[in-house]
C-alpha atoms as an extended CHARMM CRD file, in Angstrom:
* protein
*
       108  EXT
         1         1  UNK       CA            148.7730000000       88.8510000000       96.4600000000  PROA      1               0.0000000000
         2         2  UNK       CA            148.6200000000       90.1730000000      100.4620000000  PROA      2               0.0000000000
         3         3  UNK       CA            145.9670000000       87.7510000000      102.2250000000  PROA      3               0.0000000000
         4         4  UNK       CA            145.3750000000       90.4910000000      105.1440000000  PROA      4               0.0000000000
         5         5  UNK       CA            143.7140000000       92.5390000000      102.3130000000  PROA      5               0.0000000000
         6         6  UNK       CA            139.9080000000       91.5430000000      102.1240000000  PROA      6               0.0000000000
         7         7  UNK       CA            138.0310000000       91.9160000000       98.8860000000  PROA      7               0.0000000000
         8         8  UNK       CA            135.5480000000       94.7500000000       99.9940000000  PROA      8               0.0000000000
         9         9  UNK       CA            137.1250000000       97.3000000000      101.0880000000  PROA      9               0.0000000000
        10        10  UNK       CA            133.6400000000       98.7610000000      102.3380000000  PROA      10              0.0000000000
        11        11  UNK       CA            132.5310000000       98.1870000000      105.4660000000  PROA      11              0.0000000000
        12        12  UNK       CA            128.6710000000       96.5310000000      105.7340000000  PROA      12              0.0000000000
        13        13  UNK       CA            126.5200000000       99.0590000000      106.8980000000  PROA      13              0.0000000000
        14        14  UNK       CA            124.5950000000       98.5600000000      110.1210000000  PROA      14              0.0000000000
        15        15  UNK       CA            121.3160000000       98.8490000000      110.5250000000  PROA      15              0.0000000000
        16        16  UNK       CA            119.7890000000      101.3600000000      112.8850000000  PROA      16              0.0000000000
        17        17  UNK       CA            116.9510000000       99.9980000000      114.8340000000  PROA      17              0.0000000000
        18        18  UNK       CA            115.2200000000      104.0600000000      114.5990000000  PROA      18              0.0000000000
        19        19  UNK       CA            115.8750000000      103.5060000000      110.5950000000  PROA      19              0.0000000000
        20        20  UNK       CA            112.9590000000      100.5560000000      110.5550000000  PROA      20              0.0000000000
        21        21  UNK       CA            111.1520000000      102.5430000000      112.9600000000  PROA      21              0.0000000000
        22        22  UNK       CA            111.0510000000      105.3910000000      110.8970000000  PROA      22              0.0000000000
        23        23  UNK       CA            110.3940000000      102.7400000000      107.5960000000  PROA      23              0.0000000000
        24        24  UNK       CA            107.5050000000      101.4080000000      109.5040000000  PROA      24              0.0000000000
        25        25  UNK       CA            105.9600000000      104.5980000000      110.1530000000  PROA      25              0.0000000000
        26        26  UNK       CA            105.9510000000      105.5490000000      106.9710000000  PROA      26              0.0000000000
        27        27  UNK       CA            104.7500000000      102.2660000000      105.8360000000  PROA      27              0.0000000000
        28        28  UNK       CA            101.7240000000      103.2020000000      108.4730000000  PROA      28              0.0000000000
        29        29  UNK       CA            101.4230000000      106.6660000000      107.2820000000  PROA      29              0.0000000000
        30        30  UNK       CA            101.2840000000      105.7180000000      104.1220000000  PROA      30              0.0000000000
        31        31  UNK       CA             98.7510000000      102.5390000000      104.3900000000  PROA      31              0.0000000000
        32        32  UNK       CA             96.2560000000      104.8600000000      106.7180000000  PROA      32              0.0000000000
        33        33  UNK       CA             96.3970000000      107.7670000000      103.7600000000  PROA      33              0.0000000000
        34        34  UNK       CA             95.6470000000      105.3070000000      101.0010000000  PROA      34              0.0000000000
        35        35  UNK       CA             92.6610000000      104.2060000000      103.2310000000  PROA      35              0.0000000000
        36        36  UNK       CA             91.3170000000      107.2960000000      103.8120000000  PROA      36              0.0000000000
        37        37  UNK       CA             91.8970000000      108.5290000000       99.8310000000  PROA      37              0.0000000000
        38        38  UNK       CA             89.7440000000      105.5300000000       99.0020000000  PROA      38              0.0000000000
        39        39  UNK       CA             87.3830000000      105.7670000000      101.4570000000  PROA      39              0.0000000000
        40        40  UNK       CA             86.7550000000      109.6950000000      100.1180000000  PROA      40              0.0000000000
        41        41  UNK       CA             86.6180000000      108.0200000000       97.1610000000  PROA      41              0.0000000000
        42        42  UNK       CA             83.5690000000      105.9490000000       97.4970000000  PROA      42              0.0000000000
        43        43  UNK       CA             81.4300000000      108.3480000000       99.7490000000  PROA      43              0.0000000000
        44        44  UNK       CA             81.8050000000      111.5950000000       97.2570000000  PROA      44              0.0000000000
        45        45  UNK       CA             82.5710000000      110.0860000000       94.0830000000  PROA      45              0.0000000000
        46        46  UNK       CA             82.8400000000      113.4300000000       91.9280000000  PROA      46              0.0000000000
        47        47  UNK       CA             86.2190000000      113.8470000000       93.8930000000  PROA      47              0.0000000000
        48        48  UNK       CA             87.1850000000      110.1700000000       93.5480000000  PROA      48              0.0000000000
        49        49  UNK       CA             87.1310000000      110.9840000000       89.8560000000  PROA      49              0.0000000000
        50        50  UNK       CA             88.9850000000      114.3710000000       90.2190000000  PROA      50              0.0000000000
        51        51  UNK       CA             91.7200000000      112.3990000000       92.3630000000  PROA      51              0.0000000000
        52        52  UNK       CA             92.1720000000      110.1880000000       90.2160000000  PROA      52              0.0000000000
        53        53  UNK       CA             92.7790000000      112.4250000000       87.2190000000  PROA      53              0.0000000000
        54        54  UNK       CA             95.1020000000      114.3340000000       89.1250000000  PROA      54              0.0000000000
        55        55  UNK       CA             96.9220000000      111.4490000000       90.8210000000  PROA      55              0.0000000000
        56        56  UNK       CA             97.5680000000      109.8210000000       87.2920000000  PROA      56              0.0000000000
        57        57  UNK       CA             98.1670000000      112.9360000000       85.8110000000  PROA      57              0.0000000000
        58        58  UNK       CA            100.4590000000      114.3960000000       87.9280000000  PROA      58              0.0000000000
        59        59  UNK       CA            101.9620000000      111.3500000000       89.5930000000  PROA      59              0.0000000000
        60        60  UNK       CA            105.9300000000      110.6790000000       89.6870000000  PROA      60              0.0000000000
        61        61  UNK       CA            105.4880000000      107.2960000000       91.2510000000  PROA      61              0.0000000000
        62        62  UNK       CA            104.0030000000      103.9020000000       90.2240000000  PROA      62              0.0000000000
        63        63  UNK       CA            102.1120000000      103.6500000000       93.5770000000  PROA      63              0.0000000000
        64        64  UNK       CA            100.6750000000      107.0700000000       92.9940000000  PROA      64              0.0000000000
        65        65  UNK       CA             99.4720000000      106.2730000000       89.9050000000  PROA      65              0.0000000000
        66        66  UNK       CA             97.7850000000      102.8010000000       91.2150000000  PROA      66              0.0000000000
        67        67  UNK       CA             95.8980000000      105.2720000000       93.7220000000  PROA      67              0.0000000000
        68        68  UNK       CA             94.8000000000      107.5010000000       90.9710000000  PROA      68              0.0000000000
        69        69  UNK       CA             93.3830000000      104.5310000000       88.9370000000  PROA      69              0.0000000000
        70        70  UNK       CA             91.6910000000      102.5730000000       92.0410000000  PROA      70              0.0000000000
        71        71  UNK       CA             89.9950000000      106.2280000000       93.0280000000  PROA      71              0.0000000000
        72        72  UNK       CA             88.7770000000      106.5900000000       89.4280000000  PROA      72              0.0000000000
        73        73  UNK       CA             87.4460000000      102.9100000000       89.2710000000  PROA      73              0.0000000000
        74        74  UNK       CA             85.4620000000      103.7220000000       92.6610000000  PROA      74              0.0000000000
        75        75  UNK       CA             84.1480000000      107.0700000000       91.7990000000  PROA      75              0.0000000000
        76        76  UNK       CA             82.8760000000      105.6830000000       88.6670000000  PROA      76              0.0000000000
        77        77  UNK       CA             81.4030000000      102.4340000000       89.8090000000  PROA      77              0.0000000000
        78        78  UNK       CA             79.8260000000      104.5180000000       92.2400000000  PROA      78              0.0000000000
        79        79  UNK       CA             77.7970000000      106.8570000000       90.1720000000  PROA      79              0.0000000000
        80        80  UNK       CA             77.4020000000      103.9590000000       87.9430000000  PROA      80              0.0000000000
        81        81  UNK       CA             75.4880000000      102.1490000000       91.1200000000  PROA      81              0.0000000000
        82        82  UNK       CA             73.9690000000      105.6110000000       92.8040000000  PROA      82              0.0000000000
        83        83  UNK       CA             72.1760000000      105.8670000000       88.8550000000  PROA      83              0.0000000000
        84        84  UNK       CA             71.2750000000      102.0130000000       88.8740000000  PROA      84              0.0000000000
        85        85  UNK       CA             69.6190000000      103.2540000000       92.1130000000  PROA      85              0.0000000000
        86        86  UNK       CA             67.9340000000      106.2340000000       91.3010000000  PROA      86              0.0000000000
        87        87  UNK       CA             66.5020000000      103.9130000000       88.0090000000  PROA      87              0.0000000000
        88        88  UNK       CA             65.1960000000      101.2050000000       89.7390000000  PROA      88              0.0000000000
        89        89  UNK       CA             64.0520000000      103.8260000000       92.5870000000  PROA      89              0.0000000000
        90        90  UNK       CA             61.7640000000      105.2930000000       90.3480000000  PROA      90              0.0000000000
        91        91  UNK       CA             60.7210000000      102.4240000000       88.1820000000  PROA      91              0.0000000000
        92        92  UNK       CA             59.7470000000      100.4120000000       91.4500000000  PROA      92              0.0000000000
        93        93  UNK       CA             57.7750000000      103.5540000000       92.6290000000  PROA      93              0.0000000000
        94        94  UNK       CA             55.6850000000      103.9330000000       89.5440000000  PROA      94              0.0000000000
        95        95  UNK       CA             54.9830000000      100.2800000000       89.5640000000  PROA      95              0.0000000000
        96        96  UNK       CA             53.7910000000      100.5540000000       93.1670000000  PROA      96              0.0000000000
        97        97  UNK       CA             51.6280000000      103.0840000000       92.9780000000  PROA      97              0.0000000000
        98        98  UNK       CA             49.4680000000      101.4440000000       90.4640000000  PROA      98              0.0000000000
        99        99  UNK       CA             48.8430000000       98.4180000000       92.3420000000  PROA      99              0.0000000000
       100       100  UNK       CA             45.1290000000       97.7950000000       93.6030000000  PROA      100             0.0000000000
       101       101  UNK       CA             46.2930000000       97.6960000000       97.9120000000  PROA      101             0.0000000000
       102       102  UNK       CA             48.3940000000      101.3530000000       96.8670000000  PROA      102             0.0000000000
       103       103  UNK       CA             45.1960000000      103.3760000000       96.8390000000  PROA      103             0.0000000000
       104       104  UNK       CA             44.4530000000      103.3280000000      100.7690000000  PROA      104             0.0000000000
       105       105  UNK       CA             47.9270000000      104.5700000000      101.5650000000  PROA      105             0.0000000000
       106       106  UNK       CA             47.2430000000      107.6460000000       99.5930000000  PROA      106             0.0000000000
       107       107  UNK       CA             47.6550000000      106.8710000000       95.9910000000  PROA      107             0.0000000000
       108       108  UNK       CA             45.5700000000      107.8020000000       93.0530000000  PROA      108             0.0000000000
C-alpha cells in the first residue's frame, strides 16, 4: 500500500462566506413570512382557516404543513373566542338593561 495516497480522494469543500449569507437570508425571509401568515391568521380568521387547508393540503414540506396546522388552530380559536364574545356581549346587555339604575340612561 502507497502512503502518499490519502483515503478521500475528495477534497473538503469550503465554505463560502456569501453561501451563509444567502442561508441567513432565507432563514430571515422565511421567519418574517411565517410571522406575517400567522399574524393574517389571527386578524381575519376565515382565511386562517382557508390557509391552512390549502397549506396542508397542498404542502410538499413538513414545515409547510406545521404552518397550515398552526393557521387552522388560530383561525379556529379565533371564531371560537369572537362567538364567546358576541355570547357574553349580548347576555351581559340583556342583563343590564333590566337593572333598576339602567332606566335613566335610556332603558325601558
Amino acid at each position: 500500500m502507497d502512503s502518499t495516497v490519502s483515503p478521500n480522494p475528495v477534497p473538503a469543500p469550503t465554505i463560502d462566506p456569501h453561501d451563509a449569507r444567502k442561508r441567513s437570508l432565507v432563514d430571515l425571509l422565511y421567519l418574517l413570512v411565517s410571522v406575517w401568515i400567522y399574524l393574517v391568521s389571527l386578524f381575519y380568521p376565515l382565511v386562517g382557516i382557508i390557509l391552512g387547508v390549502v397549506f396542508l393540503t397542498w404542502a410538499t414540506t413538513d414545515d409547510v404543513k406545521r404552518m397550515g396546522k398552526t393557521c387552522l388552530i388560530l383561525g379556529i380559536i379565533n371564531i371560537a373566542l369572537l362567538l364567546l364574545a358576541l355570547g357574553l356581549t349580548v347576555a351581559l346587555g340583556g342583563l343590564f338593561s333590566s337593572l333598576p339604575f339602567a332606566h335613566k340612561w335610556g332603558g325601558v
